[in-house]
C-alpha positions as CSV (number, residue, x, y, z in Angstrom):
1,X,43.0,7.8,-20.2
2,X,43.6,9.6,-16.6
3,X,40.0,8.6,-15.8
4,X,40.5,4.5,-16.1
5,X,42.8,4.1,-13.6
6,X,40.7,6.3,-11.1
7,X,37.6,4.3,-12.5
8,X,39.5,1.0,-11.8
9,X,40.5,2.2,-8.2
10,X,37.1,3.4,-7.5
11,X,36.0,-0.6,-8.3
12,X,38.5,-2.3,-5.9
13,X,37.6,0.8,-2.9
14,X,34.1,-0.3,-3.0
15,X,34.7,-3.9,-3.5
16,X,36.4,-4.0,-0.3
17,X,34.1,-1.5,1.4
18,X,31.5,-3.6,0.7
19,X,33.4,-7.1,1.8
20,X,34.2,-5.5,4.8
21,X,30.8,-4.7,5.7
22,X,29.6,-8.0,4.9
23,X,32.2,-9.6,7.0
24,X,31.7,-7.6,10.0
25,X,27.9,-7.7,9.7
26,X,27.8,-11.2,9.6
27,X,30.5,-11.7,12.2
28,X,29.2,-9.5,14.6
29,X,25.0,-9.0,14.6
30,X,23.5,-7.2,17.1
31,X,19.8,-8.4,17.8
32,X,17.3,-5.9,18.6
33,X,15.9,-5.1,21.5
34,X,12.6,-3.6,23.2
35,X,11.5,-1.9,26.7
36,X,8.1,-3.8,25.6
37,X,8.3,-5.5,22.4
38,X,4.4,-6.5,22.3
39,X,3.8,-3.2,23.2
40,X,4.9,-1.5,20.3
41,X,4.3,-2.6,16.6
42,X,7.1,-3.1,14.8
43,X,7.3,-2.9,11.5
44,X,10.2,-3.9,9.1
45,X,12.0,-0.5,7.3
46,X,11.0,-0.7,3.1
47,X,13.9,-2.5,1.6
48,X,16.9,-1.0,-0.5
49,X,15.2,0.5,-3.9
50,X,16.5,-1.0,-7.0
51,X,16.3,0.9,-10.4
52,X,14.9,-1.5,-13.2
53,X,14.9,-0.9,-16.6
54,X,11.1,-1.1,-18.3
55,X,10.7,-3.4,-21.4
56,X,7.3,-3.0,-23.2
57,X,5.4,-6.6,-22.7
58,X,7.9,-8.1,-19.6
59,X,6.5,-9.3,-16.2
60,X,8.6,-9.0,-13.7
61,X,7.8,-11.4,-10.8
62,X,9.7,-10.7,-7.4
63,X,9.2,-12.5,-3.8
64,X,11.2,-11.4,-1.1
65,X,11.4,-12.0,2.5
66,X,12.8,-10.2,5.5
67,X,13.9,-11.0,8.7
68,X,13.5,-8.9,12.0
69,X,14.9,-10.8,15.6
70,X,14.1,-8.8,18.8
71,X,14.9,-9.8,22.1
72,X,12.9,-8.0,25.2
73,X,13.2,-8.2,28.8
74,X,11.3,-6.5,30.8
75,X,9.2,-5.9,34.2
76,X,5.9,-4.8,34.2
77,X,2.3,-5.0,36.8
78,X,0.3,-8.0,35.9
79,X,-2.6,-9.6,37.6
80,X,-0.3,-10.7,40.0
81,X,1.8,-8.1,41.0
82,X,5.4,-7.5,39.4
83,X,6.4,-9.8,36.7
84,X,9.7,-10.0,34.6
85,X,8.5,-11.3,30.8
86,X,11.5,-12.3,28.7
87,X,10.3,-12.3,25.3
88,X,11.6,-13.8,22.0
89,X,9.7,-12.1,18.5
90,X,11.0,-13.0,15.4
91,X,9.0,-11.0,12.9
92,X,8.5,-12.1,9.1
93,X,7.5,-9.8,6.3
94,X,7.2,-11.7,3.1
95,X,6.0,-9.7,-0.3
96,X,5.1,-10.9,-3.9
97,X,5.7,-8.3,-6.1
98,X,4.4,-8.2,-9.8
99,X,5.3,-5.4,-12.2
100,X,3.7,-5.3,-15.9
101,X,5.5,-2.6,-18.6
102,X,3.2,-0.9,-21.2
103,X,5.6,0.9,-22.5
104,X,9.3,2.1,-21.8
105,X,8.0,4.8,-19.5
106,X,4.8,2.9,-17.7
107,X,4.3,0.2,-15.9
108,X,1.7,-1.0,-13.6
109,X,2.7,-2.9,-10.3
110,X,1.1,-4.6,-7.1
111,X,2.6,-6.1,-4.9
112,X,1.1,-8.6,-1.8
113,X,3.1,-9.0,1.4
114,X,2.5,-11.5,4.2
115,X,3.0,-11.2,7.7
116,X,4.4,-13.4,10.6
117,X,5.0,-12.7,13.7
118,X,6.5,-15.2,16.3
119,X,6.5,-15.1,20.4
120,X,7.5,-16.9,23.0
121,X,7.9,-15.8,26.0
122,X,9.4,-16.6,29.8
123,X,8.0,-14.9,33.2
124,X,9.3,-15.2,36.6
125,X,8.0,-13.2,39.4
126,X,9.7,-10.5,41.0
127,X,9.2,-10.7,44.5
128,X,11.0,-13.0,46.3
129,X,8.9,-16.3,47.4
130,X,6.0,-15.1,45.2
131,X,3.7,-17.6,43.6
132,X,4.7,-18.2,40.0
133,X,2.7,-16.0,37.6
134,X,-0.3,-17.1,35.9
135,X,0.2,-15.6,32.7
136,X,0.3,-11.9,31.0
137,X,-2.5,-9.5,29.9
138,X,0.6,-7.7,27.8
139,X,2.0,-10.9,25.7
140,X,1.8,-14.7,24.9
141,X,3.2,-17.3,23.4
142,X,1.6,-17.3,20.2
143,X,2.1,-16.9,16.4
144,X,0.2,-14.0,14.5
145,X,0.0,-14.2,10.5
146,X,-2.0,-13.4,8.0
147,X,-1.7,-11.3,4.8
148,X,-1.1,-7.3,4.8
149,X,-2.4,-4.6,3.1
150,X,-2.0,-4.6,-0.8
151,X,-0.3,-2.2,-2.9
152,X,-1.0,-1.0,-6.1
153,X,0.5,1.7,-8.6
154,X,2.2,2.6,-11.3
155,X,5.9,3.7,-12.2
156,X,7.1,6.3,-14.3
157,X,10.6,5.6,-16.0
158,X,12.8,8.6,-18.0
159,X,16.1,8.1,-18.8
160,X,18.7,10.6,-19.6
161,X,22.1,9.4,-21.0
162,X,23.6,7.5,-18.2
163,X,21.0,8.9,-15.9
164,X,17.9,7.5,-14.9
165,X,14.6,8.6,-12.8
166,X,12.1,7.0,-11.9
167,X,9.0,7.6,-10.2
168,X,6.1,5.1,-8.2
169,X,2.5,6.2,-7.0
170,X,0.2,4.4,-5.8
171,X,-1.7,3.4,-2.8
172,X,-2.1,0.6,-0.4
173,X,-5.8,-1.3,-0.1
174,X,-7.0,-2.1,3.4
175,X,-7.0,-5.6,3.6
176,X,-5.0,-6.7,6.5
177,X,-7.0,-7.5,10.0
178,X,-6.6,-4.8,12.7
179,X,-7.1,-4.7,16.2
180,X,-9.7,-2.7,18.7
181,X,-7.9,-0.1,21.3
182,X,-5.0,-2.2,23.1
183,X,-4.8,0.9,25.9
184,X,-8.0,0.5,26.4
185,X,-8.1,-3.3,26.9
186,X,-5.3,-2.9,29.1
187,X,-6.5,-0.1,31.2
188,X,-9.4,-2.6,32.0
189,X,-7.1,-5.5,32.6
190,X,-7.9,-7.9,29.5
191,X,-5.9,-9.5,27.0
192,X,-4.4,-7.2,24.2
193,X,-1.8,-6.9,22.2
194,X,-0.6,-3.9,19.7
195,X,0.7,-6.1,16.6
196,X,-1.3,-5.2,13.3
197,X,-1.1,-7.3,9.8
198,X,-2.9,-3.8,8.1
199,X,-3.6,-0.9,9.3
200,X,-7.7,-0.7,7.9
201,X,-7.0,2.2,5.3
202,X,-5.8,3.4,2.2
203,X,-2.5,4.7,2.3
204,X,-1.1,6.7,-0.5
205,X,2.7,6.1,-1.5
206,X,5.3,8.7,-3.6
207,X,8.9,7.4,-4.7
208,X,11.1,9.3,-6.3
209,X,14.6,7.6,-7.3
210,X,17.5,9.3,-9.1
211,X,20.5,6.7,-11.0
212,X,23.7,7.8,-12.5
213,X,26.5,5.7,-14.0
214,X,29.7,6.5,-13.0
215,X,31.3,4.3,-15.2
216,X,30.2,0.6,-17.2
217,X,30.5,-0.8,-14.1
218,X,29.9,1.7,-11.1
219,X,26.6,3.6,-10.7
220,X,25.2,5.8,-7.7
221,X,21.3,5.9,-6.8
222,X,19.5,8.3,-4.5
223,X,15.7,7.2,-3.5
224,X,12.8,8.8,-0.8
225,X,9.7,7.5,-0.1
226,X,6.7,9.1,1.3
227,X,3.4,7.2,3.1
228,X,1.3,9.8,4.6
229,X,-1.8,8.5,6.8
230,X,-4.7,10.6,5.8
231,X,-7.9,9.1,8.3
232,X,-8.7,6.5,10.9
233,X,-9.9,3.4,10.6
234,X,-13.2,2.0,12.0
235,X,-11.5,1.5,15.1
236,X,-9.8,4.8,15.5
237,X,-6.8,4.2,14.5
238,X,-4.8,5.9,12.5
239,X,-1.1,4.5,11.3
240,X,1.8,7.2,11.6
241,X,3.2,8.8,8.5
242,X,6.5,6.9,7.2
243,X,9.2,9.1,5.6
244,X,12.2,7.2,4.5
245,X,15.5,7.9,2.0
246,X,18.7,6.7,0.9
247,X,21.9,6.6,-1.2
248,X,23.0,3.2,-2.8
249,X,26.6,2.6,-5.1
250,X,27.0,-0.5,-6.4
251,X,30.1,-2.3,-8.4
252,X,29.2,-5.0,-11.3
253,X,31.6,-7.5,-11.5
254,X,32.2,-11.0,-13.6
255,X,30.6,-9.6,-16.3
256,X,27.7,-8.2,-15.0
257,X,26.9,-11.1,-13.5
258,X,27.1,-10.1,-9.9
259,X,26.3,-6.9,-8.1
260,X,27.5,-5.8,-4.9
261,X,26.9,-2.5,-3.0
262,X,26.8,-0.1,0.0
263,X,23.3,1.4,1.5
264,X,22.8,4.3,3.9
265,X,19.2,5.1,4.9
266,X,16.9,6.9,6.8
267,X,13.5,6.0,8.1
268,X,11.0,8.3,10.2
269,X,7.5,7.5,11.4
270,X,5.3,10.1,13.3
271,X,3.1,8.8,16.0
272,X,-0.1,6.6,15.7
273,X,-3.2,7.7,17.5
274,X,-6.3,6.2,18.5
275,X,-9.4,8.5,18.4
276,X,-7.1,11.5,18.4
277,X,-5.0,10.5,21.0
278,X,-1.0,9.6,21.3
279,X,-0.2,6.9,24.1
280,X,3.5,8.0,24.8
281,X,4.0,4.7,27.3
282,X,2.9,1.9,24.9
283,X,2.6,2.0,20.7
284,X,4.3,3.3,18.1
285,X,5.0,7.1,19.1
286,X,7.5,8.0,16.5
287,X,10.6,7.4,15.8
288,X,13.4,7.7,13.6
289,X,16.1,5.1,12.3
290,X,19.8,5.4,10.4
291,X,20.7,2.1,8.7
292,X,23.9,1.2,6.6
293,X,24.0,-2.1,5.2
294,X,25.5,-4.2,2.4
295,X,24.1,-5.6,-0.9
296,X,24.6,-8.1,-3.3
297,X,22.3,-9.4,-6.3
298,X,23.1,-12.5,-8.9
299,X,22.0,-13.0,-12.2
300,X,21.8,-16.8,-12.6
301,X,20.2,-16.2,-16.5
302,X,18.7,-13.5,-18.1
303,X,15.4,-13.8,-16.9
304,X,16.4,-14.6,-13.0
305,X,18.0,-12.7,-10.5
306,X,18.6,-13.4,-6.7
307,X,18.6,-10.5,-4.2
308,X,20.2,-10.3,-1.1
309,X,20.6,-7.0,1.8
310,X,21.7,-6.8,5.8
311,X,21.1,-3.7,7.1
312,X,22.3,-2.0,10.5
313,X,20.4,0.0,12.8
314,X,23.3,2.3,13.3
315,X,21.5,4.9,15.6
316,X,17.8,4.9,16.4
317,X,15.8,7.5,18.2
318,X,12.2,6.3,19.4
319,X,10.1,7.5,21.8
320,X,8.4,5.0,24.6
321,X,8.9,1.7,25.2
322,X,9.5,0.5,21.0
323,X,11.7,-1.9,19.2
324,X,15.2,-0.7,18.6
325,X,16.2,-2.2,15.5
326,X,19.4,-4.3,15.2
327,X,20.1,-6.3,12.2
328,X,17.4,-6.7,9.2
329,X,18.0,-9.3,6.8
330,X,16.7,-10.0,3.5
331,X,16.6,-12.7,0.9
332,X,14.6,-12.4,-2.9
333,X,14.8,-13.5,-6.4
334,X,12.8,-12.6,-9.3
335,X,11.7,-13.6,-12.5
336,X,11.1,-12.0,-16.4
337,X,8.8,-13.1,-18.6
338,X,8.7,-11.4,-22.2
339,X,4.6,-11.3,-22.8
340,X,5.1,-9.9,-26.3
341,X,6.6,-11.5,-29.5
342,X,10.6,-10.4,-29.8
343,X,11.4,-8.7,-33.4
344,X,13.3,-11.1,-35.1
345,X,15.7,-10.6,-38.3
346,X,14.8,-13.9,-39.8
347,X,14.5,-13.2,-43.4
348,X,15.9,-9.4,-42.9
349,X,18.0,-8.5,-46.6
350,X,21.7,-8.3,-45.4
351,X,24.3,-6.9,-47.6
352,X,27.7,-6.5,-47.0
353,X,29.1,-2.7,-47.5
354,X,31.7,-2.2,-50.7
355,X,34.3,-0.2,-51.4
356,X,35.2,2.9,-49.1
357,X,32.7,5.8,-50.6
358,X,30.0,3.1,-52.1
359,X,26.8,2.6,-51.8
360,X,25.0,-0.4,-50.3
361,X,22.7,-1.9,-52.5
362,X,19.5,-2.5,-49.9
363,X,16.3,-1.9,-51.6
364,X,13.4,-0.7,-49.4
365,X,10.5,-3.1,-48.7
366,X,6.9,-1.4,-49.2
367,X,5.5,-0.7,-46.0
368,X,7.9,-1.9,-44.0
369,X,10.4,-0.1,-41.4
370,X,14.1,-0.2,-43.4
371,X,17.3,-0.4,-40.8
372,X,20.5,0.3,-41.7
373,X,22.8,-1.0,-38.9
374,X,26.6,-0.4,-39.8
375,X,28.8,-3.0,-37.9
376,X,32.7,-4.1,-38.1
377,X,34.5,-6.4,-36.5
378,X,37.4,-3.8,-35.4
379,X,34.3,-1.7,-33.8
380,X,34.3,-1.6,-30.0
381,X,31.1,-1.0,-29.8
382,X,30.1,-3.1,-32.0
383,X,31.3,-6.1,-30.5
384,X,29.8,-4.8,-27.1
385,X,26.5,-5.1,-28.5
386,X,26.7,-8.7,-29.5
387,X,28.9,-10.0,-26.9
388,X,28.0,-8.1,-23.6
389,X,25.5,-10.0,-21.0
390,X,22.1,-8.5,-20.2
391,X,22.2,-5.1,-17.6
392,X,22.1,-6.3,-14.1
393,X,19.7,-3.9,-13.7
394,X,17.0,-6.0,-16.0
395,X,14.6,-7.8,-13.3
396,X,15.6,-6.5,-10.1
């Protein structure tokens, strides 16, 4: 009994931790910025992970889409001497996710993303009465899209009581476009640019993700993800290594229906390199982010579920001229579809229990599985298992 009201306090705390966050995220966005933002590639941290429960024969079905704005001003030597380029990139990561269960410990995923990447971009020149410039060998106005590389794996599911791991491998299929050297382009004055919709090899991926339930209603999750970059690509490239990791608690609430929660996270990425070589003034030349956000998930039936996450780039430390995140939004929804035929109790030989200390007249049928399942009106449980709503968990 001392543990309800705790429990119940422990609800309301992280109700309002996480309104709070909302509210001043949303109040108060900070847009990212960049020495050189077309000088770098920037890439959108992995999402918040999201433990899901595996039913043999369900396809899950998941699109989500995330939002990075980044503002850059900066001067740099053009054709034409000194030039100030104000750029606007608003960069697009959209993924379709589908994730098939064999069993209640295996099921195979892939998932597609999509890439978009929008700039425009103002120059003035620098020196006082000098002719306006005639463009930039650094960045455009232009839109860059085109699908990314495909993943493909499989996850591992064990569960424990009221704890849950769960583990993904896989690895990612080279079919984004990639670009030739940008430093080398630029060191011979031509048109280049650094963004990448794939990186041109296969990447191998390990998550690891650790769920407990505090209570019906309150659970904490731990996650890490690891991408190592093993060779270069027929370019010489080679993508940096990404290392990320977090810690997620969450609150149900109106019966399950909607689930709200706090995110802290890390992400790290070593340096790329082009034939063997790191360019510390333009590229991606390592860094490392710490993001706390806010999250919030509705289940509009049992088969659908909208996602939603803003995360905060609450320190960043990157080395040259890269994107400093600011705020990263992100909007989903998936969908369940139960592949196999449900077991139904149509026709099943119910008898109702006798006296106290008497036996239950159920005769066996040949060959069949017999189920005894003992059930009472007064019984809590009971009337939990008939009357409770699906696990939020289902579908995400």
């Amino acid at each position: 009994m001392r543990g309800r009201p705790f429990c119940r306090r422990a609800r309301r705390a992280l109700a309002l931790a996480t309104l709070g966050a909302a509210t001043s995220l949303a109040a108060a966005p900070r847009l990212a910025h960049a020495g050189q933002a077309t000088c770098s590639n920037p890439s959108l941290p992995p999402g918040t992970s999201t433990v899901t429960e595996l039913t043999p024969g369900r396809l899950t079905l998941s699109w989500t889409t995330s939002l990075l704005p980044i503002w850059a001003s900066e001067t740099v030597e053009e054709r034409d001497g000194l030039v100030r380029n104000d750029t606007r990139l608003l960069s697009f990561d959209s993924r379709l996710a589908a994730e098939y269960a064999v069993t209640p410990w295996l099921a195979f995923t892939m998932a597609a993303p999509y890439r978009v990447i929008d700039v425009e971009l103002d120059q003035a020149a620098v020196a006082p009465g000098a002719e306006p410039p005639g463009g930039s060998i650094h960045v455009r106005s232009e839109r860059l899209h085109g699908p990314g590389d495909v993943s493909v794996g499989a996850h591992l599911a064990r569960e424990l009581g009221r704890v849950r791991l769960h583990l993904r491998l896989g690895t990612s299929l080279p079919l984004g476009s990639t670009v030739e050297n940008p430093h080398l382009l630029g060191q011979l004055g031509q048109d280049h640019q650094h963004v990448q919709l794939g990186t041109g090899t296969f990447i191998p991926y390990l998550a690891a993700e650790l769920a407990h339930d505090l209570s019906p209603r309150v659970s904490m999750s731990g996650w890490a993800l690891a991408q190592p970059s093993l060779y270069e690509n027929g370019e010489g490239f080679q993508a940096g290594d990404r290392y990320s990791g977090g810690a997620t608690a969450t609150l149900a609430l109106a019966r399950r229906r909607w689930v709200l929660g706090l995110a802290l996270e890390a992400h790290g990425e070593t340096a790329e390199t082009w034939r063997g070589r790191v360019y510390r003034d333009e590229g991606n030349a390592g860094r490392l982010d710490l993001l706390a956000g806010a999250t919030a998930s509705f289940r509009a039936s049992s088969a659908v579920v909208f996602t939603s996450d803003f995360r905060y780039a609450a320190q960043s430390w990157a080395r040259g001229t890269q994107v400093d995140y600011g705020v990263v939004a992100s909007l989903g929804v998936s969908v369940n579809f139960d592949l196999r035929r449900k077991a139904s109790w149509r026709g099943a030989d119910h008898r109702p229990l006798g006296p106290a200390g008497s036996a239950a007249p159920l005769a066996p049928v040949p060959g069949k599985i017999t189920v005894i399942d003992l059930w009472a009106e007064w019984c809590a449980p009971c009337r939990c298992l008939i009357y409770t709503s699906p696990s939020p968990r289902d579908g995400l």
